[in-house]
N, C-alpha and C positions, 0 to 999 in steps of 0.2 A: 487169516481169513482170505485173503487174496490168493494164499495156495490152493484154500478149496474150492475159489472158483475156478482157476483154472483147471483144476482135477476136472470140475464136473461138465464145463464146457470142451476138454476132452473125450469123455464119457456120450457125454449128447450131440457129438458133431455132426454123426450122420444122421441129415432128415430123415431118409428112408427107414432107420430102424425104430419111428418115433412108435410105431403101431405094435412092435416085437417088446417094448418096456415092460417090465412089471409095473400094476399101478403104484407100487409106494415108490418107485424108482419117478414116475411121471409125478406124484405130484411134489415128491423134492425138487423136480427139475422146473416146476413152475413155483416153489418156496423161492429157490433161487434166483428166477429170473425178476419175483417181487421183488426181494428184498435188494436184487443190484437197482433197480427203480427207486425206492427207499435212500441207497446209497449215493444214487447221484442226483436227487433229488435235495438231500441233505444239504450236499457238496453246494448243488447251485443257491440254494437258501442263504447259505451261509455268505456266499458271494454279494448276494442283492444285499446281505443285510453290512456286509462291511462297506459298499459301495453305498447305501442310506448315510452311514454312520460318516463315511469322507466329506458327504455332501451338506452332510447336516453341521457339519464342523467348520466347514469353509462359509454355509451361508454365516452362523453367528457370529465367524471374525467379520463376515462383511458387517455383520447387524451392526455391533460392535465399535468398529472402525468409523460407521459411518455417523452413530448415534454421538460419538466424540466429539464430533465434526460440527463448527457452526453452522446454523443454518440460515443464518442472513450475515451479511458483507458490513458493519455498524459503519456509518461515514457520519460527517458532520457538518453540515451548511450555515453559513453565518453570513447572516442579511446584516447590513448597515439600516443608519436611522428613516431613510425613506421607505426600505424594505425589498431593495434589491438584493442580492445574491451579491456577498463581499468576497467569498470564499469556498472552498470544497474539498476538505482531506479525509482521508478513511483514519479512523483512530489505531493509535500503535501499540502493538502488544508491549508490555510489558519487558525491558531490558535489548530490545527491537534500537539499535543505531537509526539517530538522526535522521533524517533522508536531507539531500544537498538543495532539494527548494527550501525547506525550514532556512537554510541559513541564508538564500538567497534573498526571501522576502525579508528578514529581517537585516541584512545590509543596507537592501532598498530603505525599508522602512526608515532607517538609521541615515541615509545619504539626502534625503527629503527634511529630517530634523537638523542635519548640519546646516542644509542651504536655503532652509527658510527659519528657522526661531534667530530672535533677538534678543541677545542677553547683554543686563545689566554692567557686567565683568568686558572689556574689551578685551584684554588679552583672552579671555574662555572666549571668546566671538570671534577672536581672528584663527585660533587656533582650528575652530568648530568649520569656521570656512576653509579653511587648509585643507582639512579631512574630505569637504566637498571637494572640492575640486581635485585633490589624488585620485578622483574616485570618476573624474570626467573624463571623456575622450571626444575630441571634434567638434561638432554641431554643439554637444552638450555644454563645453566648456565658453563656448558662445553666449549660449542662452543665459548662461551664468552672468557672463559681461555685464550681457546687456541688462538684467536684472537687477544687478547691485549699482550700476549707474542710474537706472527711473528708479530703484527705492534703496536707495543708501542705506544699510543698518546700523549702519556709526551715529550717522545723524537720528535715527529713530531711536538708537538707544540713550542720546541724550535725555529723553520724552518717559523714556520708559518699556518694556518688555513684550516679545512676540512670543507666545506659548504653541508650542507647534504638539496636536494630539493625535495619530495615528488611526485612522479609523476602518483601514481596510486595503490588504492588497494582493490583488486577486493577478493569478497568471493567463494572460490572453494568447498567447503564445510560446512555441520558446524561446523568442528572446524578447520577447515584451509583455511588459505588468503595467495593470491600470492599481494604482495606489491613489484612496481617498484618505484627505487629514481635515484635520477642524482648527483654523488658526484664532486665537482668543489673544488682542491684545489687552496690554495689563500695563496703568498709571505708575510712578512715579511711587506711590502708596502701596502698588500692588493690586487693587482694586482693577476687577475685571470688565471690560468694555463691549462691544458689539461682538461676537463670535462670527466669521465667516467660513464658508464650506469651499474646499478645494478638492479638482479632480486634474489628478496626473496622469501621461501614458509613457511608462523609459521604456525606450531599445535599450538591450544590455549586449554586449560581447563578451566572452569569457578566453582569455588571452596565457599563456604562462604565466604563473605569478613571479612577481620581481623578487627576489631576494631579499633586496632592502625596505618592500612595502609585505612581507609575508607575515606581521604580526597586524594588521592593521585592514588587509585584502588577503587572505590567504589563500581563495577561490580564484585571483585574479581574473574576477571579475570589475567591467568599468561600465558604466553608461554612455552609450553613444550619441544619443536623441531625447531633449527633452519636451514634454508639450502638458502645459499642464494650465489652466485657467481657474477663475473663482466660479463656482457655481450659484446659478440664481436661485434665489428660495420659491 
């Protein structure tokens, strides 16, 4: 086919002899000129339609893609008993590693139960304050001091038991957490007494960890600063 156009556009190159044509020779020669119209007309269709076809393929991976995709961020807020805001973490997918505040508030958490509950067991009491205080640095190991000399818990655990309850601990910084607990002492019997509400604020430093304390501090993390009071009802 392509041979007989170029025959025929051989044939009809000069304008000048359009008027000397036989007419069946003229109207092959406008068959022709339609149907190369036809031909690249086709050609261009084809074009637009494989170029629809790329476009329509790439939006539905977008549709696709995107319909997979959450469409809100889920987090999770947890107020304490007066109904402030205790905390704030986006919930974790599913086989998603730890993140390193998980284990920083629960250290905290854990260094606040060493250095305030009071147990029955003195050896578990001494040991429980040993862990606090591995766990102090400076000012903090201070405030310790002075602590266990106005409230001795040797002499309190003669009496009976301090229940120390965790109720929230929230990152104000990065190196400091406001941590609320609820301490409930407990007779002799076991028998539970006046519940009081406690607010703490630690500086924390995170240092090399020791070798010798890496099963116990493995984040070698310590608190530097402690400030913590009873709160009024």
């Amino acid at each position: 086919m392509n041979l007989l156009l170029r025959k025929a556009r051989q044939v009809f190159a000069a304008p000048a002899m359009d008027t000397a044509l036989p007419p069946y020779l003229a109207a092959r020669r406008t068959a022709l000129a339609e149907y190369e119209q036809l031909v690249e007309g086709n050609r261009l269709l084809r074009r637009v339609l494989a170029a629809s076809s790329a476009v329509n393929l790439a939006l539905g991976a977008l549709l696709a893609f995107f319909a997979t995709r959450p469409r809100a961020i889920p987090y999770v807020v947890v107020v304490d008993k007066t109904g402030a805001i205790a905390g704030v973490a986006q919930a974790l997918q599913p086989g998603a590693p730890i993140p390193e505040d998980a284990v920083v508030r629960y250290q905290l958490a854990q260094f606040i139960r060493n250095a305030r509950a009071v147990l029955n067991d003195p050896s578990a009491m001494k040991e429980q304050i040993r862990r606090a205080y591995s766990l102090a640095r400076g000012e903090a190991g201070q405030v310790l001091n002075a602590w266990y000399r106005a409230h001795d818990p040797f002499a309190k655990a003669r009496h009976g038991a301090v229940q120390v309850q965790i109720d929230s601990v929230l990152k104000l910084s990065p190196d400091s957490y406001e941590i609320r607990w609820t301490e409930t002492p407990r007779d002799r019997e076991g028998l539970a007494e006046q519940a009081s509400q406690w607010r703490g604020v630690l500086k924390v430093v995170t240092l090399p960890p020791d070798p010798a304390e890496i099963l116990s501090n493995p984040l070698g993390l310590y608190v530097t600063q402690i400030d913590w009071e009873e709160e009024q009802s």
